[in-house]
C-alpha positions in Angstrom: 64.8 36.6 20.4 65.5 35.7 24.0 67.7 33.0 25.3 64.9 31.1 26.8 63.4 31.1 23.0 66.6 29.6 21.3 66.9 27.4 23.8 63.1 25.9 23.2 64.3 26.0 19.3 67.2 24.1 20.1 65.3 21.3 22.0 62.5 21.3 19.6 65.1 20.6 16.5 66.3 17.7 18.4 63.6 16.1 18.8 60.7 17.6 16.5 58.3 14.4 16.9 58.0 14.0 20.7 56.9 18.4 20.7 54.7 18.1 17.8 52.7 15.2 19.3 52.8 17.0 22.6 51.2 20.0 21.1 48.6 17.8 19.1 47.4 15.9 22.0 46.9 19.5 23.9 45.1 21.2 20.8 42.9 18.2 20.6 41.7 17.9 24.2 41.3 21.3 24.5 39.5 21.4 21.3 36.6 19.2 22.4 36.4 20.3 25.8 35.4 24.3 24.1 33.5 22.4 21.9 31.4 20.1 24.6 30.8 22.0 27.2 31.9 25.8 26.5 29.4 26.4 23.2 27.1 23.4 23.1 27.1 23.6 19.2 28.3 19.6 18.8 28.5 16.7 19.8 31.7 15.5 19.6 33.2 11.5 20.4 36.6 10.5 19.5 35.6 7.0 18.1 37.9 4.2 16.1 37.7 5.4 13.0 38.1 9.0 13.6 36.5 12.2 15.2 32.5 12.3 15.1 31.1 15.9 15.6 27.7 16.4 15.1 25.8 19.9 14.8 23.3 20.8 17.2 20.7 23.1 15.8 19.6 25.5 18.7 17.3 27.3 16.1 13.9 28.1 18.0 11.8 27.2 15.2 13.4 24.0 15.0 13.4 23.3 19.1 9.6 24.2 18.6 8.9 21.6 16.2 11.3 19.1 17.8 9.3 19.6 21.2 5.3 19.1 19.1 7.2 15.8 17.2 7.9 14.5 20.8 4.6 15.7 22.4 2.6 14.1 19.6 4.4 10.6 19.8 3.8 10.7 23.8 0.4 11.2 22.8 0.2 8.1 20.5 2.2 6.0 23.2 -0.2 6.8 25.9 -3.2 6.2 23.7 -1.7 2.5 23.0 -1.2 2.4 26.5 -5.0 3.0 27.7 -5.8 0.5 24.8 -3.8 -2.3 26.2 -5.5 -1.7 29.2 -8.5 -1.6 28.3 -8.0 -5.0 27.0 -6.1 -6.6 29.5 -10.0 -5.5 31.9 -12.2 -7.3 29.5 -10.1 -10.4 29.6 -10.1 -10.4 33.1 -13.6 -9.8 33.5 -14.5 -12.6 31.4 -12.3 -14.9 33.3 -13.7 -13.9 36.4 -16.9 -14.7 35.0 -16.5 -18.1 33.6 -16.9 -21.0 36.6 -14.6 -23.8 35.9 -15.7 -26.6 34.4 -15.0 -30.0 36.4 -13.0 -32.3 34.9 -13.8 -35.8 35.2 -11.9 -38.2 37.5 -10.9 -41.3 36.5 -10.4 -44.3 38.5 -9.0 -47.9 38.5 -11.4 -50.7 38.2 -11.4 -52.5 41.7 -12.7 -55.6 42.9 -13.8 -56.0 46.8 -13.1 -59.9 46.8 -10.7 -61.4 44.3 -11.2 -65.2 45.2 -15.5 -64.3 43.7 -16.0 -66.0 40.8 -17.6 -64.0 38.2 -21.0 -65.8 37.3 -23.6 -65.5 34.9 -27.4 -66.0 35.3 -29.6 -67.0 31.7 -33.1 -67.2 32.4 -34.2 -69.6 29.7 -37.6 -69.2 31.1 -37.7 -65.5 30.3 -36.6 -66.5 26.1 -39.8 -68.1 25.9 -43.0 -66.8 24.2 -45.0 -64.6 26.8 -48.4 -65.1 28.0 -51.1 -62.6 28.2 -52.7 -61.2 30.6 -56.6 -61.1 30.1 -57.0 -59.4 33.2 -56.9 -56.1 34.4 -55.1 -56.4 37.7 -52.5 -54.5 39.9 -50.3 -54.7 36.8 -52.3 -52.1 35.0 -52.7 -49.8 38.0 -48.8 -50.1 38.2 -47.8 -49.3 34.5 -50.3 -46.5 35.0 -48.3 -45.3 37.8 -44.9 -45.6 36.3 -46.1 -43.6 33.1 -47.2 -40.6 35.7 -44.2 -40.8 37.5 -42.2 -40.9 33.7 -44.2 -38.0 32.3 -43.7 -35.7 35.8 -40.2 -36.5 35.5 -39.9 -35.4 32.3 -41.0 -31.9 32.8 -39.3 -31.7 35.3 -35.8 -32.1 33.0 -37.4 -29.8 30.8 -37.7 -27.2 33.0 -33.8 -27.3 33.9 -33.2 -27.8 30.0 -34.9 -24.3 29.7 -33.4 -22.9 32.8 -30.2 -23.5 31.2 -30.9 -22.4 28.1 -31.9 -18.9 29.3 -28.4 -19.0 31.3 -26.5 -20.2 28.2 -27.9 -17.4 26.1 -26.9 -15.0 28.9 -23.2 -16.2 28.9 -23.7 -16.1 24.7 -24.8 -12.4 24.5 -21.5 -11.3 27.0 -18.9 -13.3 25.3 -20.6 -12.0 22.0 -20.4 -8.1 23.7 -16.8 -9.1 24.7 -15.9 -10.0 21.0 -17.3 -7.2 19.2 -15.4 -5.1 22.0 -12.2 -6.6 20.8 -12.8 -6.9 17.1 -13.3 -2.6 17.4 -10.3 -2.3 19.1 -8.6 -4.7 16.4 -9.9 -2.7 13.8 -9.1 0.6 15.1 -5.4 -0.7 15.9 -5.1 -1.7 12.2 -6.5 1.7 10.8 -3.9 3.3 13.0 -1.2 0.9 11.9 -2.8 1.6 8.3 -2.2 5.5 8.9 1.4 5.0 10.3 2.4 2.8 7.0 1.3 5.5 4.2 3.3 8.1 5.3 6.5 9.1 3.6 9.7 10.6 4.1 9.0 13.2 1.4 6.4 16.0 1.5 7.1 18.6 -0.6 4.5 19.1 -3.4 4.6 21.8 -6.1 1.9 24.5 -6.1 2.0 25.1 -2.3 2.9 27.8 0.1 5.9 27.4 2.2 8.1 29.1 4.7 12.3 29.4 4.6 13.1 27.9 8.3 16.9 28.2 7.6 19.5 31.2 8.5 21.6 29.9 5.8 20.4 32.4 3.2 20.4 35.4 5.6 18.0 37.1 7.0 16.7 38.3 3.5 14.5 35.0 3.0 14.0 33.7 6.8 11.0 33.3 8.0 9.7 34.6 4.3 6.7 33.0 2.8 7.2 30.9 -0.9 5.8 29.0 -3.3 7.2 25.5 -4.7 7.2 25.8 -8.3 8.9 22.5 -9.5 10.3 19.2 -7.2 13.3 17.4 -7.9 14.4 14.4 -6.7 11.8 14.1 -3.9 13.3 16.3 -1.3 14.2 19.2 -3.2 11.9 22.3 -4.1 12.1 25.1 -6.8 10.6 27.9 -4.9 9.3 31.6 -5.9 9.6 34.2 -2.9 6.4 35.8 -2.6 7.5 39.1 -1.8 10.7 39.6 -3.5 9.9 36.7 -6.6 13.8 35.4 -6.0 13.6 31.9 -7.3 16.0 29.5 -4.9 16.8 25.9 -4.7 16.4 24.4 -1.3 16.0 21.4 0.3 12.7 20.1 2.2 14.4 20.2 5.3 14.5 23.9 5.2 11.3 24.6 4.3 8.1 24.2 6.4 4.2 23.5 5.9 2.0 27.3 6.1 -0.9 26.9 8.1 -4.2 29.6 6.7 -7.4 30.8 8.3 -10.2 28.4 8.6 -11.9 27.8 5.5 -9.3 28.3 3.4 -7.8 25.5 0.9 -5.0 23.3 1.5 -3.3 20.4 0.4 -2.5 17.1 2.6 1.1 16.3 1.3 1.2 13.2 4.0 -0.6 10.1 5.3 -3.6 8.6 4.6 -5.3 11.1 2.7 -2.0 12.4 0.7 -2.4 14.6 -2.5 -6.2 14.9 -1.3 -7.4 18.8 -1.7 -9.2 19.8 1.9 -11.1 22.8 3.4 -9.7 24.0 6.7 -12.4 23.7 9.3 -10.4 24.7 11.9 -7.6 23.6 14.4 -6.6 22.7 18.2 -3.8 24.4 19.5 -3.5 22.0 22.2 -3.0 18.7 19.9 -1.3 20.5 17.5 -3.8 19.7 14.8 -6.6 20.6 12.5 -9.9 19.4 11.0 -10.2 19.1 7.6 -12.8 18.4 5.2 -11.6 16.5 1.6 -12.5 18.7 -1.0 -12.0 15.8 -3.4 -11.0 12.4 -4.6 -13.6 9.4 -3.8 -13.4 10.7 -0.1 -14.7 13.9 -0.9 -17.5 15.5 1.8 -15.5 13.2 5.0 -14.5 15.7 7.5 -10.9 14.4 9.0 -10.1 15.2 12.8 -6.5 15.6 14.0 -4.5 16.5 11.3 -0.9 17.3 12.5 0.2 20.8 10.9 3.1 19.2 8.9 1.0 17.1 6.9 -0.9 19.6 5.1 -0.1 23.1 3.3 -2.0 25.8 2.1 -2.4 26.0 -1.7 -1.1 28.7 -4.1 
């Protein structure tokens, strides 16, 4: 051992703490920065209450289904989006539509010469029985008149009455157009929301066909093809390989919905129509999704558009 070597020895016995901590303060920072930026594997914050490192799974399978997750809920946002929209036009069309109504003004009573006296005339005369007319004079040919003139003015009013009628009914029929607009757009928002509150956290099902998604087991059972013979506890599967007939335990989070050839069976293990048997009709590779008709249940014969592959499975 060299000089230099005892030397460090010596200082180190004198003072063991202030080297040790030295050390551990190096180890750690250099630690997290291999970790952070060299490999990419975690994500790693020094926090109160300790370290947190978290795994990043860089699996391509799992980036795939990561990236159709995200596309799918961009899809949902931007169709919510358009709705909104579409709203926010009909409202505004209707507004522009509608005149506004005058409000009447009210004023204070004014008097154009306080010091007149208010007075009242009683015609006592007038309170007297009336005497009739035995003749047919100018008084006659003057009711006659007023009568003609009453009757052509009241044609004329109901003229305008119908004129405004046919106008009114006009302005009925939009805002009745406008309203069953909204009440479909209402409805489909609440068969959405509908959709969105069935689903569950758990999908696994027994007597379905399933793919191993995890390197955990090796490369003996990845990617393999299995079917879940028993569930337990929800999220965990007693699976049979297909092609070896190894039985394993695994959770759900390694397994993965199989997808078969059009007009093959399957089983919707989430949404609306979970535990319902279905035909596949066929699927969109662009939406990531599949038409499907129920094959039974009280639903059976309804052909269902835009089925995400994760929530259905072929059957065993």
């Amino acid at each position: 051992m060299s000089e230099s070597h005892q030397r460090q020895l010596l200082l180190a016995s004198e003072n063991p703490n202030q080297f040790m901590s030295y050390f551990s303060e190096e180890f750690k920072s250099d630690f997290l920065e291999l970790l952070r930026r060299r490999f990419g594997y975690c994500k790693v914050d020094e926090t109160p209450k300790g370290w947190y490192i978290q795994y990043i799974d860089r699996d391509p399978e799992t980036i795939r289904r990561q990236e159709e997750l995200e596309r799918k809920k961009k899809q949902d946002m931007d169709d919510e989006e358009r709705s909104a929209k579409f709203i926010e036009e009909q409202v505004r069309r209707g507004r522009e539509g509608k005149e506004p109504e005058e409000e009447p003004v009210y004023t204070e009573l004014k008097r154009a010469n306080e010091d007149e006296k208010v007075a009242f005339n009683l015609d006592i005369a007038s309170a007297g029985p009336s005497k009739t007319s035995t003749t047919l004079g100018p008084s006659a040919l003057k009711a006659a008149a007023s009568a003609k003139r009453k009757e052509s003015s009241h044609s004329g009013d109901s003229k305008d009455k119908k004129k405004k009628s046919a106008l009114d009914e006009i302005m009925e029929a939009c805002s009745s157009l406008i309203f069953l607009i909204l009440a479909i757009f209402v409805l489909t928002l609440m068969e959405e929301q509908k959709k969105k509150s069935v689903r569950s956290d758990n999908w696994i099902q027994a007597n379905i066909v399933v793919k191993v998604i995890t390197k955990k087991l090796g490369e003996k059972y990845y990617k393999k093809k299995a079917i879940i013979r028993e569930v337990q506890d929800k999220y965990t599967a007693v699976v049979k390989m297909i092609d070896s007939g190894d039985k394993l335990k695994l959770d759900q989070s390694h397994l993965e919905t199989v997808i078969p050839a059009p007009g093959k069976r399957v089983l919707i293990v989430n949404g609306q129509y979970k535990d319902t048997e279905a035909i596949l009709e066929g699927i969109n590779e662009h939406k990531f999704s599949a038409t499907l008709t129920l094959d039974s249940g009280r639903m059976k014969g309804k052909t269902v558009e835009g089925v995400a592959y994760e929530d259905f499975s072929k059957l065993a």
